[in-house]
GUPA-479224 format. One record per residue (C-alpha): residue number from 1; residue in three letters; x, y, z. Coordinates in Angstrom, 2 decimals. Each point is the difference from the previous one (the first is absolute). Layout:
BEGIN
PT     i    aa        xx        yy        zz
PT   NUM   ALA         X         Y         Z
...
END
This chain:
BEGIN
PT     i    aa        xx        yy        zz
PT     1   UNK     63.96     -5.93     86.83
PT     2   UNK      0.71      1.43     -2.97
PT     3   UNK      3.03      1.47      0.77
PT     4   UNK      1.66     -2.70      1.97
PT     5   UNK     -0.19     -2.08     -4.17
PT     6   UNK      2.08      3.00     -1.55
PT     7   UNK      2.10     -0.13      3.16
PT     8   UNK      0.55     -3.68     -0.80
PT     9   UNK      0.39      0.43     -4.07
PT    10   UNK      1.39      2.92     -2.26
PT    11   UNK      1.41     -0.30     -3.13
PT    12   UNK      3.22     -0.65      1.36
PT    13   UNK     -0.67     -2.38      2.55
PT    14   UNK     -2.45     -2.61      1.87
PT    15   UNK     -0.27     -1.04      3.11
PT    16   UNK     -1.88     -3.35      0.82
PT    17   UNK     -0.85     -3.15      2.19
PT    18   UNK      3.54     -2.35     -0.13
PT    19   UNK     -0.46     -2.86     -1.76
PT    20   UNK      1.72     -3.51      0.33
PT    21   UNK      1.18      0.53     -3.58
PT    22   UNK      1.84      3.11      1.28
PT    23   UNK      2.00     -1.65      2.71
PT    24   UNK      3.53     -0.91     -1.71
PT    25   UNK      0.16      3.52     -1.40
PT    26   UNK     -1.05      1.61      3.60
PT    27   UNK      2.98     -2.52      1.58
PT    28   UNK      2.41      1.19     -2.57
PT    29   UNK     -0.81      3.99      0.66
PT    30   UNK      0.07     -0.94      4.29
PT    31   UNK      3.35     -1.17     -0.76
PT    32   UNK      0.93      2.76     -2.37
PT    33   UNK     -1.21      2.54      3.22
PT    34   UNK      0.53     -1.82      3.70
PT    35   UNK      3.64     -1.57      0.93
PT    36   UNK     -2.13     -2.35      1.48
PT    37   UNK     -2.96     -1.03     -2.58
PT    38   UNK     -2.86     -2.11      0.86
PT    39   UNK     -0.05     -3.44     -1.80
PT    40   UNK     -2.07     -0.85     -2.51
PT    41   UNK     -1.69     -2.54      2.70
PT    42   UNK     -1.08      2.99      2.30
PT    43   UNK     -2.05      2.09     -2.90
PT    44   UNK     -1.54     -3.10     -0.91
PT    45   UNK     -1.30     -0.23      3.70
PT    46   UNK     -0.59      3.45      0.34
PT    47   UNK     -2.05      0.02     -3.19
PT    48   UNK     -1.94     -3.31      1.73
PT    49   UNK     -0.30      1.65      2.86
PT    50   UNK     -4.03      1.10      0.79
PT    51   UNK      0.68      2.82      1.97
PT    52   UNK      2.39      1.84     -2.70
PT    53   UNK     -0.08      2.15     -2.68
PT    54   UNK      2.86      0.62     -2.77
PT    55   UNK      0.04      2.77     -2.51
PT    56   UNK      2.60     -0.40     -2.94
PT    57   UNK      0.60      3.28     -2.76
PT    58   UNK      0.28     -0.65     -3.48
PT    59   UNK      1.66      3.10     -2.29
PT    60   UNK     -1.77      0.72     -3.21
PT    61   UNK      1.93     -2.78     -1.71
PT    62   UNK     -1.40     -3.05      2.61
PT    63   UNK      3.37     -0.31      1.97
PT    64   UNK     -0.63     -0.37      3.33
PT    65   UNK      2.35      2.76      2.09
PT    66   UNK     -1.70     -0.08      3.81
PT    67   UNK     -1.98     -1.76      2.23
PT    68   UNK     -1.34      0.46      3.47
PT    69   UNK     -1.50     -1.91      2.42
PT    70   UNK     -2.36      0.28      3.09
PT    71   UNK     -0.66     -2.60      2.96
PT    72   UNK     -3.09      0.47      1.79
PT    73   UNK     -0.42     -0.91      3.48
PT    74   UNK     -3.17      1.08      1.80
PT    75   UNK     -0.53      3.96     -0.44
PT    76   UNK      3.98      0.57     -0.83
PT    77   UNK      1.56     -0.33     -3.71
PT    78   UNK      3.37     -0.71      0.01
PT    79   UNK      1.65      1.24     -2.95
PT    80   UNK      2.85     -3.33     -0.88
PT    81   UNK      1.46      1.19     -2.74
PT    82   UNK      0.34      3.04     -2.83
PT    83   UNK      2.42     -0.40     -2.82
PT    84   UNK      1.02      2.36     -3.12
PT    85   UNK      2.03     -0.81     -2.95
PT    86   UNK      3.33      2.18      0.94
PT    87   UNK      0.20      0.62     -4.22
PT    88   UNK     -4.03      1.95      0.39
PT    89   UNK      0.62      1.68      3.57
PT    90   UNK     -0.60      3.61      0.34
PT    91   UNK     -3.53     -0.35     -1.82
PT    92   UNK     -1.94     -0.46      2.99
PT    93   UNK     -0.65     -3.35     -0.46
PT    94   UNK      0.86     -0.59      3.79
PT    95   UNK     -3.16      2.51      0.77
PT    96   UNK     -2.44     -1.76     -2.34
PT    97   UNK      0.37     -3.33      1.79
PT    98   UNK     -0.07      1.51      3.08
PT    99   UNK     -3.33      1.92     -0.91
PT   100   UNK     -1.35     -3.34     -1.17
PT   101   UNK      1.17     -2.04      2.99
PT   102   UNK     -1.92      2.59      2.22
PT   103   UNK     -3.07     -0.32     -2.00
PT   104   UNK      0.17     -3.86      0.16
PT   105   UNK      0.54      0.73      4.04
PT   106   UNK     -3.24      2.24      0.17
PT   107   UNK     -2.00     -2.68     -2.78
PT   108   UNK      0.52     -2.39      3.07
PT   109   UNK     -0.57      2.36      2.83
PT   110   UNK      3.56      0.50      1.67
PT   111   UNK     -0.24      2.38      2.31
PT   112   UNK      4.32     -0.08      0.67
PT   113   UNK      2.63     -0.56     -2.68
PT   114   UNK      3.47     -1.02      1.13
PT   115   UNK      3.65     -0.90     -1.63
PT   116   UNK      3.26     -0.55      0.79
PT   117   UNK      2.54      2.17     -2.15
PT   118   UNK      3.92     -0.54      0.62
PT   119   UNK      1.73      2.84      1.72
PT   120   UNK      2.20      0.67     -3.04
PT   121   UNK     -2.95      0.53     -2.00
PT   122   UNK     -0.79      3.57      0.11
PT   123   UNK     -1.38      0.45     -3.31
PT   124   UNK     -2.88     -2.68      1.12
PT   125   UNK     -0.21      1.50      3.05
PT   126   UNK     -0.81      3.28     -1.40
PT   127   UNK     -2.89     -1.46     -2.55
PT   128   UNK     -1.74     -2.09      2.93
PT   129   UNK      0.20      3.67      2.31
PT   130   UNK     -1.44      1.50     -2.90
PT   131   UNK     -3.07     -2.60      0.31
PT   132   UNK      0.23      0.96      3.83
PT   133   UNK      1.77     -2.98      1.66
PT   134   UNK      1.99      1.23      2.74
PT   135   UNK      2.57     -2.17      1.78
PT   136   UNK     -0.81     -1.45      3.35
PT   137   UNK      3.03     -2.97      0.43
PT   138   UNK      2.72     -1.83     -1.40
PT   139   UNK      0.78     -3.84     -0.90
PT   140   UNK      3.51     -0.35      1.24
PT   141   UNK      1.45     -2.16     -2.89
PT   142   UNK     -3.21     -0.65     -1.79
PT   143   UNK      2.12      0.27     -3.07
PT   144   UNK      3.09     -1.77     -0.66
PT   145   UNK      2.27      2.45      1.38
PT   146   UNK     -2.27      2.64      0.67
PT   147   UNK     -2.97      1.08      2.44
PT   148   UNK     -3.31      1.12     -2.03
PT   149   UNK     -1.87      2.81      1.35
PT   150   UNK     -3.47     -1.13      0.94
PT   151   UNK     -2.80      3.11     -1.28
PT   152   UNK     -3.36      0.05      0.43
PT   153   UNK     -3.11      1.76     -1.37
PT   154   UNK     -2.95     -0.06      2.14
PT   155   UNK     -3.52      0.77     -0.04
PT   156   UNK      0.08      0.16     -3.95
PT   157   UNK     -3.89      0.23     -0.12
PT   158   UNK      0.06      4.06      1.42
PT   159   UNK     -1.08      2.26     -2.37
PT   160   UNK      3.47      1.74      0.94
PT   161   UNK      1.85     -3.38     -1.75
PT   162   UNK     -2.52      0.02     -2.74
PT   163   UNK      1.34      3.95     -0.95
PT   164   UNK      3.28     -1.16      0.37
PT   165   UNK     -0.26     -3.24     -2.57
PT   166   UNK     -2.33      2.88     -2.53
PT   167   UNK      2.55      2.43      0.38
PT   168   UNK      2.84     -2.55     -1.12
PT   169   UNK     -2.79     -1.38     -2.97
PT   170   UNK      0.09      3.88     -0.96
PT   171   UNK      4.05      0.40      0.11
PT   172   UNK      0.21     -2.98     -2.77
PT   173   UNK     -3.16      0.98     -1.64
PT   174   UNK     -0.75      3.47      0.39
PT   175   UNK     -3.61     -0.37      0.46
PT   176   UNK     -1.84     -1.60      3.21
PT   177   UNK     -2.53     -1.88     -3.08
PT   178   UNK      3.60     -1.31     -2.00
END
C-alpha cells in the first residue's frame, strides 16, 4: 500500500479523490483538451454518481492539471475520461493517473478495464497499450467527426497484469517499494 501513496503524491505532484470544489477548474481544463468538452452538468453527475470514481492531480503549487475518471459496472471498469494540462505534458502525468485509476479498478475488484480512445489519438493509444489494453472494435462516429477505437484490458487480476502495472510503478519510480 505503501507505494501506491508515493505513486499518488511526490513533491511535485498529488493525485486525489475529485472533489465538488474542483469541478469548474476540471470543466475549464476538458475544454482546454476535448473539441467536444463535457459540461459542467455531466461532472457534477458523474461525481454523484455511486458507482464512479474521479481522480484529479494537483502540481506542487495546488493547481489542478488532470483528472480521470472510472465507471464501474459489474466486474468491468470503464475508464470515462483522462485529461492533462497540454502546458505540463511530457512529465508522465498521463501514466500516474492511469496507475491510480487501475488501483482504484483493483480496490473495487474489476476484473476488465475498458475505454474508448479516438482513432487520431495515437499518443493515448500508445499509453493505454502500455497498461495492456489492446483494441477489439470501433464506435463509428462516437466522436463528433471521428470513430474512437474501443480497447480493452482483461483479466487484470493475473499475476501476469500485476508484473505489468509493477513494472510500469518501477519505470516512473525506479524501485518496485517507490
Amino acid at each position: 500500500m505503501a507505494a501506491i501513496d508515493r505513486m499518488r503524491q511526490s513533491a511535485e505532484f498529488t493525485i486525489r479523490q475529485m472533489q465538488p470544489g474542483d469541478l469548474s477548474t476540471v470543466a475549464r481544463l476538458e475544454a482546454d483538451v476535448y473539441p467536444q468538452p463535457w459540461s459542467l452538468r455531466v461532472f457534477q453527475d458523474e461525481l454523484r454518481a455511486r458507482n464512479r470514481s474521479y481522480l484529479v492531480v494537483e502540481d506542487g503549487s495546488g493547481a489542478l492539471v488532470g483528472y480521470g475518471g472510472l465507471l464501474v459496472v459489474d466486474s468491468d471498469a470503464h475508464i470515462t475520461t483522462l485529461a492533462v494540462d497540454p502546458r505540463v505534458r511530457r512529465r508522465r502525468l498521463g501514466t500516474r493517473l492511469m496507475l491510480a485509476l487501475v488501483d482504484e479498478a483493483f480496490g473495487i475488484g474489476a476484473e476488465h478495464l475498458t475505454l474508448e480512445v479516438r482513432m487520431s489519438n495515437e499518443a493515448a493509444q500508445q499509453l493505454y497499450s502500455r497498461f495492456g489494453f489492446a483494441p477489439v472494435g470501433l464506435r463509428k462516429n462516437y466522436y463528433q467527426n471521428e470513430d474512437a477505437l474501443v480497447m480493452w484490458a482483461i483479466e487484470i487480476k493475473t499475476p501476469e497484469y500485476q508484473e505489468r502495472i509493477d513494472a510500469i510503478r518501477i519505470d516512473l519510480e525506479g524501485t518496485p517499494d517507490g
